[in-house]
C-alpha positions as CSV (number, residue, x, y, z in Angstrom):
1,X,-8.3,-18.7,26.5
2,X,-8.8,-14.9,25.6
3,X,-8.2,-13.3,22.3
4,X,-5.5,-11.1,23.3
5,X,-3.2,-14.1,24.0
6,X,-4.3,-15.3,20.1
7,X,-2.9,-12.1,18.8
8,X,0.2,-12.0,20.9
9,X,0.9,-15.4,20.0
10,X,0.6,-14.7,16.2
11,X,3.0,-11.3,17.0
12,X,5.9,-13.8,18.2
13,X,5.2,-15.9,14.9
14,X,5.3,-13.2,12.6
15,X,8.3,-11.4,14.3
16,X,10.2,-15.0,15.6
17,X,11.3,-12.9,18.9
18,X,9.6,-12.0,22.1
19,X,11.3,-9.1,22.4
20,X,10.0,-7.8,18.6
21,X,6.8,-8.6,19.4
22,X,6.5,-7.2,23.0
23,X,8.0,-4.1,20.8
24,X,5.5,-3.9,18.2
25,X,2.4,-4.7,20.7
26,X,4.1,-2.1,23.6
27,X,4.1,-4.6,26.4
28,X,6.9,-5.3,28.5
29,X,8.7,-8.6,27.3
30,X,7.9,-10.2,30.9
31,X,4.0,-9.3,30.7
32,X,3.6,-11.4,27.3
33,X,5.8,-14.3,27.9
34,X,3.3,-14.6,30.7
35,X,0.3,-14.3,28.7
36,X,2.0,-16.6,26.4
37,X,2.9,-19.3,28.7
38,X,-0.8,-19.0,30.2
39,X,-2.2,-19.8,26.7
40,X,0.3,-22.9,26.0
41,X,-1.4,-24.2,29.7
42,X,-5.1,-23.7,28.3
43,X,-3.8,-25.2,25.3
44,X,-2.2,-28.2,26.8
45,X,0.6,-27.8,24.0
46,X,4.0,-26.1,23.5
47,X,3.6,-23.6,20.9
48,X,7.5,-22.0,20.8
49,X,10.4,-23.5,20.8
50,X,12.6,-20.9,23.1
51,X,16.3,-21.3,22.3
52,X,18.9,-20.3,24.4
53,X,20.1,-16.6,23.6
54,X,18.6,-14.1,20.6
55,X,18.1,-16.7,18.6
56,X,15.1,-17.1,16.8
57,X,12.3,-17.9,18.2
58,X,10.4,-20.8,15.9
59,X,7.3,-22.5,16.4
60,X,7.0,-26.6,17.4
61,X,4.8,-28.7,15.2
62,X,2.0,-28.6,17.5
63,X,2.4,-24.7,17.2
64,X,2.5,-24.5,13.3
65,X,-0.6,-26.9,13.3
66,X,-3.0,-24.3,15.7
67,X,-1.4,-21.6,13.7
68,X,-4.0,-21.3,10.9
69,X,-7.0,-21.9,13.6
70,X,-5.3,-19.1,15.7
71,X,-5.7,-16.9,12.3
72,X,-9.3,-17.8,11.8
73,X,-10.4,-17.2,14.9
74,X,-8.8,-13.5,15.1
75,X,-9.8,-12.8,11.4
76,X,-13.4,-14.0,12.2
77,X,-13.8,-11.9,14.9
78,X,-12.2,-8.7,13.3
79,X,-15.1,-9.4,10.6
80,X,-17.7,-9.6,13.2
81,X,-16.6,-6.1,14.8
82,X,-16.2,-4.9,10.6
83,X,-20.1,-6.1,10.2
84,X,-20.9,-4.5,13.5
85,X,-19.6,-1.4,12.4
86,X,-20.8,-1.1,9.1
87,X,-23.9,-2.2,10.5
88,X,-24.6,2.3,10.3
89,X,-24.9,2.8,6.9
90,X,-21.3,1.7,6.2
91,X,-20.1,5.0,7.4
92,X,-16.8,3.6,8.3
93,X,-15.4,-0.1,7.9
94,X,-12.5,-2.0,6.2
95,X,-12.8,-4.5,3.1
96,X,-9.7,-6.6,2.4
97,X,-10.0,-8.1,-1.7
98,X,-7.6,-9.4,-3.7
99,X,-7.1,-10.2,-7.8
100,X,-4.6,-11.6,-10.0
101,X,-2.6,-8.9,-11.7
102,X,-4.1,-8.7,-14.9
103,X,-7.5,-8.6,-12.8
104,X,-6.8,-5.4,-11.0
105,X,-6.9,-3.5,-13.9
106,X,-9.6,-5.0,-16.0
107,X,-12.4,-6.2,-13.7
108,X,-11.3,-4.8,-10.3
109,X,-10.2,-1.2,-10.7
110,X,-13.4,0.0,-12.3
111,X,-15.5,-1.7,-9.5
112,X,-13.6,-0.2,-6.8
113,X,-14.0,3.1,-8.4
114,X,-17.9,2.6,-8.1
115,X,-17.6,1.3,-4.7
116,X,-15.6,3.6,-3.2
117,X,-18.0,6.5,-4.5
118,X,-20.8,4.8,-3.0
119,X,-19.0,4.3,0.4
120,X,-16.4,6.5,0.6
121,X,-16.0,5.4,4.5
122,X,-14.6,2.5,3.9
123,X,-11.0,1.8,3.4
124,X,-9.6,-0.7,0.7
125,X,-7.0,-3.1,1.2
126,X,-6.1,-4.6,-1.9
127,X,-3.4,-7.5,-2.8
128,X,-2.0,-8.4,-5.9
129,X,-1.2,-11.8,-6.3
130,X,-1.4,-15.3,-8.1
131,X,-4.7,-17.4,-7.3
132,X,-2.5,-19.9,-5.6
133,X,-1.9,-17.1,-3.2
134,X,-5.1,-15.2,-2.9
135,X,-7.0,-18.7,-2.2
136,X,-5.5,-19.4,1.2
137,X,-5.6,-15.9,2.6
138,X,-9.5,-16.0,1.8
139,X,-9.8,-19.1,3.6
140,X,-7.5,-18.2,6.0
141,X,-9.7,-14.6,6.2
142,X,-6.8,-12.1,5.6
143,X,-8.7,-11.3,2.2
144,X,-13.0,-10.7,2.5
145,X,-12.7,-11.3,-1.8
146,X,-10.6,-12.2,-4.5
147,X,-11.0,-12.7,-8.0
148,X,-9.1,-15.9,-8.9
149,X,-9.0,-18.4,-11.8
150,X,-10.8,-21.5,-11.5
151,X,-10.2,-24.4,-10.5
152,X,-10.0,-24.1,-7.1
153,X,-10.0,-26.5,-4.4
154,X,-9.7,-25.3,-1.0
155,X,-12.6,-26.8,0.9
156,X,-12.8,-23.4,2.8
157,X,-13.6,-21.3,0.2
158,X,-16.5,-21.3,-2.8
159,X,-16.4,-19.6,-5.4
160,X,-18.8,-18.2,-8.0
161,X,-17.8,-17.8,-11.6
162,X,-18.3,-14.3,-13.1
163,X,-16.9,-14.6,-16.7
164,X,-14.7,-16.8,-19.2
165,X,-11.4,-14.8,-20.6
166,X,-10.5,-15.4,-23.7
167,X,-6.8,-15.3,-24.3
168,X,-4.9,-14.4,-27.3
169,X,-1.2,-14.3,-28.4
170,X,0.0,-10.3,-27.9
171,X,2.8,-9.2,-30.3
172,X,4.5,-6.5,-31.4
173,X,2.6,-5.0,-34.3
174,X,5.8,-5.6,-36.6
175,X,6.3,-9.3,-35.8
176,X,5.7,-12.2,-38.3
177,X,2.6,-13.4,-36.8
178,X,1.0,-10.0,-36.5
179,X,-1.5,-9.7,-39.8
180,X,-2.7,-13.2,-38.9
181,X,-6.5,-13.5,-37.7
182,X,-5.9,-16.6,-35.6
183,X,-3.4,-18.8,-34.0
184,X,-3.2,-22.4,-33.2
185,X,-1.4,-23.7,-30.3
186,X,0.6,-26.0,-32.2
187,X,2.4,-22.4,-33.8
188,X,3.9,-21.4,-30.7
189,X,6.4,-24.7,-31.2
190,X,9.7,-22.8,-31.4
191,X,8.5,-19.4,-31.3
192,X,9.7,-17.0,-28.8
193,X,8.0,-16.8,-26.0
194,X,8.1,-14.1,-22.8
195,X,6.8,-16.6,-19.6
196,X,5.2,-15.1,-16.8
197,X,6.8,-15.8,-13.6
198,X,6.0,-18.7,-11.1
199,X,2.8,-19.2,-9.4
200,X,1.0,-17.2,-12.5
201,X,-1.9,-18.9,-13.9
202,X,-1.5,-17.4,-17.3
203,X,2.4,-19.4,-16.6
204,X,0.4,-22.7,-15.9
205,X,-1.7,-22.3,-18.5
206,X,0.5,-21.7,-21.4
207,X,2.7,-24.5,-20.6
208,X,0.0,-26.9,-20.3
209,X,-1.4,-26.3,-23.4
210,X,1.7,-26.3,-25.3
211,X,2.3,-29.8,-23.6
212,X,-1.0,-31.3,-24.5
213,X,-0.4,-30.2,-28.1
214,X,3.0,-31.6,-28.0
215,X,5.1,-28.1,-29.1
216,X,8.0,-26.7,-27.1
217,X,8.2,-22.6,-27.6
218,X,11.5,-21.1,-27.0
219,X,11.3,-19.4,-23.7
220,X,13.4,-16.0,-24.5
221,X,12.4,-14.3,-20.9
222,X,11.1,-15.4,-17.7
223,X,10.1,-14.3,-14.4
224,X,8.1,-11.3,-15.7
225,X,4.5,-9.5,-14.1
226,X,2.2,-8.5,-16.2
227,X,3.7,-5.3,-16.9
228,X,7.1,-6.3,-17.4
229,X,5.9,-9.3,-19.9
230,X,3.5,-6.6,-21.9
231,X,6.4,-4.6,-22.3
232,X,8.5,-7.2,-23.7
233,X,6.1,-7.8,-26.2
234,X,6.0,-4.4,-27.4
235,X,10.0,-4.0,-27.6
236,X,9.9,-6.8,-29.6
237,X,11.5,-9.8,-27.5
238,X,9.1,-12.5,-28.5
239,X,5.2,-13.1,-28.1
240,X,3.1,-14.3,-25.0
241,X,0.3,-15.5,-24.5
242,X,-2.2,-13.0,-22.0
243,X,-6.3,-12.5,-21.2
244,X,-7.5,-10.4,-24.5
245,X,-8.4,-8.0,-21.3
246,X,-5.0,-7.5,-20.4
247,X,-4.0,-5.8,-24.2
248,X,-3.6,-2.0,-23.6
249,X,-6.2,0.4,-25.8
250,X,-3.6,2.2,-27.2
251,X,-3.2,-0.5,-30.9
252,X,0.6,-0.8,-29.4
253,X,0.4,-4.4,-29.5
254,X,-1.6,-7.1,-31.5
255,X,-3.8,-9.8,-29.6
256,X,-4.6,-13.0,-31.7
257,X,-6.9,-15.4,-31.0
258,X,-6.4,-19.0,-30.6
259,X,-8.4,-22.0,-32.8
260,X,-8.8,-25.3,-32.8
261,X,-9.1,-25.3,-29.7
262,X,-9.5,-21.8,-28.7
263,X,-7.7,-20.6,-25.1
264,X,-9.5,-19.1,-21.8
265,X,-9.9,-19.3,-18.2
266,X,-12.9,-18.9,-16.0
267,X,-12.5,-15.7,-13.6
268,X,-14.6,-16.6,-10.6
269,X,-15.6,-14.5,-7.3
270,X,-13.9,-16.4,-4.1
271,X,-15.1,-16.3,-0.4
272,X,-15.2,-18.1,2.6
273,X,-17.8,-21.0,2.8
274,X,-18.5,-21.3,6.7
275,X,-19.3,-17.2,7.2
276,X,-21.3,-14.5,5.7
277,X,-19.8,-12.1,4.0
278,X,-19.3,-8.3,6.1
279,X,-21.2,-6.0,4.7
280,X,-19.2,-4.1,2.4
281,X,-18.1,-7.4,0.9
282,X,-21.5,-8.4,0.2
283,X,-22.1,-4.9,-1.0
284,X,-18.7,-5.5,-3.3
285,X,-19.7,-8.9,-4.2
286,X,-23.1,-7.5,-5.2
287,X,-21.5,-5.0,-7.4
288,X,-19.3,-7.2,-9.6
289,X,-22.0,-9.7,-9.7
290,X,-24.4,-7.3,-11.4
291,X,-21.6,-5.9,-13.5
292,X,-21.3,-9.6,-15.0
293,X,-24.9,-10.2,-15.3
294,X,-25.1,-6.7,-17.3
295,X,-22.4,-7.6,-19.5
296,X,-23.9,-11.3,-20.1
297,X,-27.5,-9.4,-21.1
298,X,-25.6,-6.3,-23.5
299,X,-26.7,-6.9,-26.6
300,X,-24.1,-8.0,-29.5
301,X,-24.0,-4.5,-31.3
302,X,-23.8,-2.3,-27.7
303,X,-20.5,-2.4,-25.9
304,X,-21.2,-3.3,-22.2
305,X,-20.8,-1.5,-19.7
């Protein structure tokens, strides 16, 4: 088995066609259906299912259960040849690090900012997604980081918790609950609510809680971002419930804290368990662990920094 036949297998996946994939990795067609068929042999399995035709090109169940493995292996050894390379100084290298959306902003932006003056080599891929997304791609090793909500439960990856986010209820500064100082849960019942799409933790959490306490808020909007939902809010089209970190610093909208029982989530750092991390995610990793520990140590009357 040699690792070009990995990657060529994971082109025909990802593009269902031989001919797209011989396209995109400039072979001939001929010369990577070999190189295909050679790995199947080493293998011992089918990995394609090779319809008659342009059809698509799908993969058998033995093929969609090496699939992951396949991924590992490839994304393991492009973070060996990342380590190797950064192994100068970090003069030059990749880091791959993901957040949830109201994450990028808050907690990853500013730590990206610092990192990429220190290490200006490096280039930054960065995905924006839901934890529920972000989890599998670090443990499948497309992402070296993310900063995702707790709990998580992939046995591949560990995480490390950083900080717990409050979260408040945002409003428009001329809505009815806007001169209040706190909120219960049990006030949202029948109050218009903007949701956060599906696959949001903010989405999962909201809902639960309402459920525990037994309310049912009116959901006037769904299917929002961040953005989009924050917006909402400010026009006036109902409440929502977001990370006190989230609020803009402009005083456009009003965030209220819950009581009795107050509401948060616990951000946490999430890698792989079986590696160590390349360099310039350890160096990352480093960064926005000291950032939290400086913040934990600020005292009460200094804002951290």
């Amino acid at each position: 088995m040699q690792l070009h036949q990995l990657a060529y297998a994971l082109a025909v996946a990802e593009e269902k066609s031989f001919t797209r994939a011989a396209a995109r990795l400039h072979l001939a067609q001929p010369s990577l259906s070999r190189q295909v068929r050679l790995l199947e042999q080493e293998l011992g399995v089918l990995l394609f299912k090779r319809g008659p035709g342009q059809g698509p090109v799908t993969l058998t169940p033995d093929g969609a259960a090496l699939l992951p493995f396949m991924q590992r292996v490839l994304a393991d050894v492009e973070a060996a040849g990342a380590e190797a390379r950064a192994l100068s100084g970090m003069a030059r290298g990749r880091l791959a690090v993901g957040a949830t959306p109201s994450l990028i902003t808050s907690a990853l932006a500013p730590a990206l900012v610092a990192f990429h003056a220190n290490h200006p080599g490096i280039d930054l891929a960065v995905v924006e997604a839901g934890s529920h997304q972000l989890v599998p791609q670090v443990a499948s090793g497309e992402l070296d980081l993310a900063l995702v909500v707790l709990p998580v439960t992939d046995p591949l990856v560990v995480t490390t918790p950083l900080f717990d986010d409050p979260l408040v209820l945002a409003t428009a500064r001329n809505h009815p609950f806007a001169g209040r100082s706190q909120v219960r849960v049990r006030d949202l019942d029948g109050l218009d609510l903007v949701m956060f799409r599906e696959g949001y933790d903010l989405r999962a959490v909201t809902l639960s809680a309402c459920l525990e306490a037994g309310v049912e808020p009116h959901l006037v909007s769904e299917g929002a971002e961040m953005a989009g939902v924050l917006s909402f809010v400010a026009a006036g089209l109902g409440a929502a419930v977001v990370p006190a970190i989230a609020l803009p610093g402009d005083g456009s909208l009003v965030g209220i804290p819950f009581t009795g029982p107050t509401l948060s989530r616990t951000v946490a750092l999430a890698q792989r368990g079986d590696r160590a991390l390349p360099r310039p995610a350890r160096a990352l990793a480093d960064q926005l662990l000291a950032r939290h520990l400086a913040t934990i140590a600020a005292p009460a009357s200094e804002p951290a920094v």
